[in-house]
N, C-alpha and C positions, 0 to 999 in steps of 0.2 A: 264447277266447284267439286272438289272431292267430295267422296264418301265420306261420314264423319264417324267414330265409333266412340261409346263411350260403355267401357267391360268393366261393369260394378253391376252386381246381385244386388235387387233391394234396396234401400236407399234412397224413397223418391221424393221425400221430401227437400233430404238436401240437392238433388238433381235439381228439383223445380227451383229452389232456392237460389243455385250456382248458373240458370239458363237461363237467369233474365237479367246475370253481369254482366258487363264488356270488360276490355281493359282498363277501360279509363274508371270506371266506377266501383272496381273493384279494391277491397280494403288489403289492407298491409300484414296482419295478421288475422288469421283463424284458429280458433281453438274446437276441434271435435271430439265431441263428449257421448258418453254410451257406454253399454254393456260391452263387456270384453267379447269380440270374435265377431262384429256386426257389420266390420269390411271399413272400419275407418280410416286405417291405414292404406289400405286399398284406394279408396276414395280419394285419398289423400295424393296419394302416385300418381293415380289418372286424372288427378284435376292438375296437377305438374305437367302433365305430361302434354294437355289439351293447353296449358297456356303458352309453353314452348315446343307447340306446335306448328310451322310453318303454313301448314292448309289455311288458307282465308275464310274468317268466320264473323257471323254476326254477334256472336257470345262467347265465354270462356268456353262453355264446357262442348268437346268434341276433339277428337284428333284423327288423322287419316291412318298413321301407323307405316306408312309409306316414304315421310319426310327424313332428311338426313335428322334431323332432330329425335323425333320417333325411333330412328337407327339405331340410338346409343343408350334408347331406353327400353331396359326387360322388364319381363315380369316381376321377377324378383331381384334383379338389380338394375345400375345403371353406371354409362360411363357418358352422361353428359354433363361436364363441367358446370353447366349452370343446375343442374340437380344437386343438392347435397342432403344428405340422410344419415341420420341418428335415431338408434332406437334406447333405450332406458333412461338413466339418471344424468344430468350433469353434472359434472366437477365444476369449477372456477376456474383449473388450470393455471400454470405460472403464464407470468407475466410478458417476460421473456424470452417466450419458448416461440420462435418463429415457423414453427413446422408448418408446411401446406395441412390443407383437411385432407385431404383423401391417403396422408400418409402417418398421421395420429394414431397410436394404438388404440385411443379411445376421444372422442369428442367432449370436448369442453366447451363452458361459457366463451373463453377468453378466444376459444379457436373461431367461433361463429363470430363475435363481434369483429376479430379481425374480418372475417369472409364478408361481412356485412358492407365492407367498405368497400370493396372491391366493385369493378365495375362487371357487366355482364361477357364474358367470352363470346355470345353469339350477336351482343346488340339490343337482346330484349328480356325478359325477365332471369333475374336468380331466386329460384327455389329453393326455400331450407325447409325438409319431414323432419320434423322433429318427431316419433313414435313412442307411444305407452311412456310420456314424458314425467318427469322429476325432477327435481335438483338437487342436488348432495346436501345444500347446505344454503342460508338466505342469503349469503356474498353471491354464490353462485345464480342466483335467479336474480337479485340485485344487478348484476352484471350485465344485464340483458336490458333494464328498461331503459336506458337511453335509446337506446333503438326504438322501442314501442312509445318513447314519447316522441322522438324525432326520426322517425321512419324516413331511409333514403328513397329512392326513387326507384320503382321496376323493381323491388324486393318483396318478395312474398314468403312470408311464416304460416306453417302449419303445424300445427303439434295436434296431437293426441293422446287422449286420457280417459280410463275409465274409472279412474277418481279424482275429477276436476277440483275435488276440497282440499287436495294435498297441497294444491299450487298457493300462493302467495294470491291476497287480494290485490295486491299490486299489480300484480302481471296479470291475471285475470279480469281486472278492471278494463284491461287494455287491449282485452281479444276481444274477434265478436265469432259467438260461441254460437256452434252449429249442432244439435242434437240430434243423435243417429239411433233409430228404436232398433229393438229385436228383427232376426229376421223373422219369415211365416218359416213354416215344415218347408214348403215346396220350394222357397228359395235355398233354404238351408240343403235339400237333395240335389238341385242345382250346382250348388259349389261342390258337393262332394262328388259326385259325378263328374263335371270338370276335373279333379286332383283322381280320379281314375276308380273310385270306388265303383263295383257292384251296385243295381237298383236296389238289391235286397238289402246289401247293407248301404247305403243309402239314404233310405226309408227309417233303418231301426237308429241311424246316427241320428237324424234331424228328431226320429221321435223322445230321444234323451236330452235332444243338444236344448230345448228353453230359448230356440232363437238365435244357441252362438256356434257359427262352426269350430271356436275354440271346444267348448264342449263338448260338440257331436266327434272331433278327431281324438278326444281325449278316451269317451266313448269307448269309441271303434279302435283302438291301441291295441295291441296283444300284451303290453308290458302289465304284466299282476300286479306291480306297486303303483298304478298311476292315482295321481291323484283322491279322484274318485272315488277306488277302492278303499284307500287309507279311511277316507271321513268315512264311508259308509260302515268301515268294520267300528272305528272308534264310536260312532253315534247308536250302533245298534246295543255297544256293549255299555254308553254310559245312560240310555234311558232302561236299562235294567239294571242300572246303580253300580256299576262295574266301576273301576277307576282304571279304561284301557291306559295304553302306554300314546300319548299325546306324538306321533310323527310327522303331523301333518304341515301344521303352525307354522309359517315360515314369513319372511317379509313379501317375497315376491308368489306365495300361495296362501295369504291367508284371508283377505277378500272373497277371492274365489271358491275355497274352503268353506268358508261362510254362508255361501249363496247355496252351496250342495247341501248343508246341513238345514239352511230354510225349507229348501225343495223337500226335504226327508220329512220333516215337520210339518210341512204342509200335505203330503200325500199321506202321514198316519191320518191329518188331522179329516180328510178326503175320505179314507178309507174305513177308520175305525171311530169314528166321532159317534158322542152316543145320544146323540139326535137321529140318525141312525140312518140319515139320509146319506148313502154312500155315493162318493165322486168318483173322478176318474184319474188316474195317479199319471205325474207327468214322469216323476222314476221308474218307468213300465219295468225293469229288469230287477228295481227289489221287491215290484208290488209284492208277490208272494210271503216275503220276510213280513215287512210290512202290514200284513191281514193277520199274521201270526200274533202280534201286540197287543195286547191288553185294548178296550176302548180308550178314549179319552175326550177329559168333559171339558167344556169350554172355558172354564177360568184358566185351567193348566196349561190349554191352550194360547190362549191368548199372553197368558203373561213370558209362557216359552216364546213366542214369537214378538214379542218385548224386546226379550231379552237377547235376540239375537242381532234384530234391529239397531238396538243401542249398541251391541257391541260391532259391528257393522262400520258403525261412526268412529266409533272408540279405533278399529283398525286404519282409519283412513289419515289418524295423528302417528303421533311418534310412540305409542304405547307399545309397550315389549307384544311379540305376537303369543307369546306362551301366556300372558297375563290375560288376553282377551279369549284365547279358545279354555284358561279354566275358568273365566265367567260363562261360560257357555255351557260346559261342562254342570256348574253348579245348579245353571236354571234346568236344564235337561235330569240330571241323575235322579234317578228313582220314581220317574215318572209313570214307566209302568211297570214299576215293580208292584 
């Protein structure tokens, strides 16, 4: 029997979860849910990869790497026909728009449910990664549950999301939903080390990254406007009552946005709490700003991190993003001034 490999950081849950299916027991749809940058997509590839793997196995999960099948699948992409992958929103797509998938300028519902029907090119499963999934609009997600109520045969769906509240109960009713945690530090040096980092940096990526190497690469960027920076200049100027210039807010960054601004709030609350028992900040690179801040008492506290909460939820609907980061803005200003 070959070698089997299975190249996912982390993740052992769903490992253990995915090694005790076969083919036969294995379901029709999966939805992986988690923090952004925790290797779902990843996962998602290599468990494609390990089903339209040729190597003879006693479970899904494993692949040799070696097989013509294997051959047509990379890292970062692929050309094996029974792979198909989509990363963001779905349209609905017209109707009668017959174009193959793989020559779409963009992925639709209506493109996948054609592919749906289709039989397999090699004989054994078709793979559809649906990645960091959405739908434009309820036609467009609507579009899709005949499939997940009468699932053909040898088709396997995977999507992923790390706001599984955006989707439709509908279509969510009808995955079975696989939860992917944080990574540790040492996994998260792991992966950046594999993409060619430095130990040194490394080390100081996983210790900002909170578990996500979306994070920790965002981090370690050289670009001065990244993300990051923006919240961290707007959050320092609006709890000293400033009314910065709001750049950050956007649909596809303001989640994320969100979480950095928690992290900020929680390492004041760590740092300068006037219980006086000082923690240990996971924003190591603004600690210093940070100890500069006025204390802060625990109501202020708690109700700021309320309010970022709720707005949190408030981002995961259809609510303007400028509307949710200046409720955030309001619970925040003037807090230590």
């Amino acid at each position: 029997m070959s070698k089997l490999h299975f190249d996912v950081v982390g993740a052992e849950g769903p490992k253990q979860f995915f090694a005790r299916l076969t083919t036969e027991t294995i379901a029709h749809a999966y939805l992986f849910t988690g923090p952004p940058g925790v290797g779902k997509k990843t996962f998602a590839r290599r468990l494609a990869q390990s089903l339209l793997c040729e190597a003879p196995k006693d479970h899904v999960i494993g692949y040799d790497g070696t097989c013509a099948s294997c051959k047509l699948i990379g890292k970062e992409e692929t050309r094996h026909p029974d792979l198909l992958e989509s990363i963001g929103a779905l349209k609905i797509g017209e109707a009668d728009e017959p174009m193959a998938f793989h020559e779409a300028d963009a992925t639709t519902s209506r493109d996948l449910v054609r592919q749906l029907s289709l039989q397999s090119y090699s004989g054994g499963f078709r793979i559809f990664v649906l990645g960091d999934v959405d739908f434009a609009s309820p036609a467009a997600a609507n579009a899709l549950l005949k499939f997940f109520e009468e699932p053909p045969p040898r088709v396997v769906l995977l999507l992923t999301t790390a706001t599984p509240s955006r989707l439709l109960a509908t279509i969510r009713s009808r995955l079975v939903e696989v939860r992917f945690p944080s990574l540790r530090q040492a996994e998260v040096v792991e992966v950046l080390r594999e993409k060619g980092y430095d130990q040194k940096q490394a080390q100081l990526g996983a210790a900002l990254s909170q578990g996500s190497v979306t994070r920790a690469l965002s981090a370690l960027s050289e670009d001065e406007e990244q993300l990051r920076d923006q919240v961290a200049r707007w959050f320092f100027g609006v709890v000293k009552g400033e009314t910065p210039e709001e750049v950050w807010a956007s649909r596809e960054t303001l989640d994320e946005g969100l979480e950095i601004v928690k992290t900020l709030v929680r390492d004041w609350i760590a740092l300068r709490s006037e219980s006086g028992a000082a923690g240990i900040a996971l924003a190591v690179d603004y600690a210093p700003k940070l100890k500069k801040l006025p204390k802060i008492d625990a109501a202020t506290a708690t109700n700021a991190l309320t309010k970022i909460g709720e707005a949190q939820k408030l981002a995961r609907t259809n609510v303007s993003p400028a509307l949710v980061s200046e409720l955030v803005r309001m619970s925040l200003s003037g807090t230590a001034a």
